[in-house]
N, C-alpha and C positions, 0 to 999 in steps of 0.2 A: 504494500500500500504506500509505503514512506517513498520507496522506490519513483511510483506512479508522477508524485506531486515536485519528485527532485529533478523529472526527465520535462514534467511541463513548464516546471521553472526557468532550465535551459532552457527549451524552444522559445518560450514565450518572452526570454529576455532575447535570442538569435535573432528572432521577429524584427522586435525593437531597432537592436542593434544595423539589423539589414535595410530596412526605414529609413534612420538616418546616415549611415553610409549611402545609400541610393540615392538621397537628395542634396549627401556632398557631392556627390559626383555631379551632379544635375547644376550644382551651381560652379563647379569646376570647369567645366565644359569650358574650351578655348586658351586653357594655363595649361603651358606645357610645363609648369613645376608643381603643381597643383592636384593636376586631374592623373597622375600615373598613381599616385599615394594614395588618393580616392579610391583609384579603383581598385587598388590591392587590397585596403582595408574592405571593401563591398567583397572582394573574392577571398577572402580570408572570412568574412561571416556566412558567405555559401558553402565552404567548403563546412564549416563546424554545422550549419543545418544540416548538410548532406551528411557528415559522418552522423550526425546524431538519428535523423531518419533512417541513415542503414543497421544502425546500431536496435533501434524499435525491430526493423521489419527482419533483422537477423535470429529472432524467438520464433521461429516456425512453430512452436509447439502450440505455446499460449498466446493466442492474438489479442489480449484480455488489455495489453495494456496500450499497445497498437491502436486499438478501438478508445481506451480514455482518453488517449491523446491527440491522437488526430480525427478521432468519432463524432458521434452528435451530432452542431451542429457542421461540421469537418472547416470550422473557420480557420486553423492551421493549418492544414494543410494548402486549402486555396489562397490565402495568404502568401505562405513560400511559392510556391507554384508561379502566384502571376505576377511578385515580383521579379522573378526570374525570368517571366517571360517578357518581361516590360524593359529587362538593362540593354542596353545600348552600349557596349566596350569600343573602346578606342582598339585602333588598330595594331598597337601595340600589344593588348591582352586580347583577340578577336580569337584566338587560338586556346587559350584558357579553356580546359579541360573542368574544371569544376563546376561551372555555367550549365553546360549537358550533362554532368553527373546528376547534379543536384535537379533539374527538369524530371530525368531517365527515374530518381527515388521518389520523386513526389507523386507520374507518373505508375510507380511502383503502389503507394500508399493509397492510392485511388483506387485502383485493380481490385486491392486487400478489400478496401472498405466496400465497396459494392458486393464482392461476395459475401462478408460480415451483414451486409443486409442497411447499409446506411445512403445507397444509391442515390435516393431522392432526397437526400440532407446534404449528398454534396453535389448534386444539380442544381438545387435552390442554393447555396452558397456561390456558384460560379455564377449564377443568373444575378443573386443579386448584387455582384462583384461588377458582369458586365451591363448591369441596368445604370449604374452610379447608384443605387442607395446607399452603398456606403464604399466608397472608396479606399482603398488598397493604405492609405498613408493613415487613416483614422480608424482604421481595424487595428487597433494598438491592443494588444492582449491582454485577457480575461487575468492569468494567475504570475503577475508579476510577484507577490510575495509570497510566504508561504501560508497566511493566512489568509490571503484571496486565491488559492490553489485549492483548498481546501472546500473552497462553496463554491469552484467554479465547475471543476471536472465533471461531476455529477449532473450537471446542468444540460439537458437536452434541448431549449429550447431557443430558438436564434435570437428573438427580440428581447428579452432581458440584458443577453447575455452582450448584443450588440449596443445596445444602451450603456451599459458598464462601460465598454470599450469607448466609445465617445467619451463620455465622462474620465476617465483615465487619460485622454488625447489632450483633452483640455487641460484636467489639471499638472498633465505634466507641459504643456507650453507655456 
């Protein structure tokens, strides 16, 4: 169980992490001293999502946690996924092997959850990802401490749990 809320803590702070590195990048853009730093710190927090998602989906056995983590309403997983599919690398890192890893686990993590039975929770996650109800930089995550890990895992349902995330956006800008 203790396990469960230390593995959502990582992600859900990589999230973070990946947010604002992707919008240093975003403001780097055109510094050639700038934007190479940027983007190594963005592909240094895809690479820890990527190990940590293959680290989930490497328990064949017990999908149990697989499912608390990227389950429900699956807003982590479409989260990583379509920031990844949103970066833009200079030509310098266009080659950058972690970018398609971490797509190829997320990818992986989908697969899982549709057969786990969570299909149409993470169709309405991408639908409401590409509608704009809530946008990719203000999907800030549910269990940054350990004490919001705790009421959030368990939580199957999108719009509460989308509301907290707002509220968390805000008051951390």
């Amino acid at each position: 169980m203790e396990e469960k809320y230390q593995v959502a803590e990582k992600i859900d702070g990589v999230i973070e992490r990946m947010l604002k590195a992707n919008a240093k990048v975003t403001q780097s853009q055109g510094s050639i001293v700038s934007l190479p730093k940027a983007e190594l710190n963005l592909l240094g927090q895809i690479e820890t999502a990527r190990d940590v998602i293959m680290e989930v989906l490497g328990n064949h056995c017990d999908r149990t946690l697989l499912q608390d983590i990227f389950g429900g309403d699956c807003t982590r997983i479409v989260q990583i996924r379509s920031i990844c599919e949103g970066i833009k690398l200079s030509e310098m890192n266009q080659g950058d092997q972690r970018l398609p890893t971490c797509v190829r686990a997320c990818q992986s993590v989908e697969k899982v959850l549709i057969d786990l039975g969570d299909g149409e929770a993470l169709h309405k996650a991408h639908v409401r990802l590409r509608e704009g109800t809530k946008p990719v930089a203000e999907w800030v995550t549910k269990a940054a401490t350990p004490a919001r890990a705790a009421e959030a895992l368990p939580e199957r349902s999108a719009e509460p749990s989308a509301e907290r995330l707002l509220s968390l956006v805000r008051a951390d800008a």
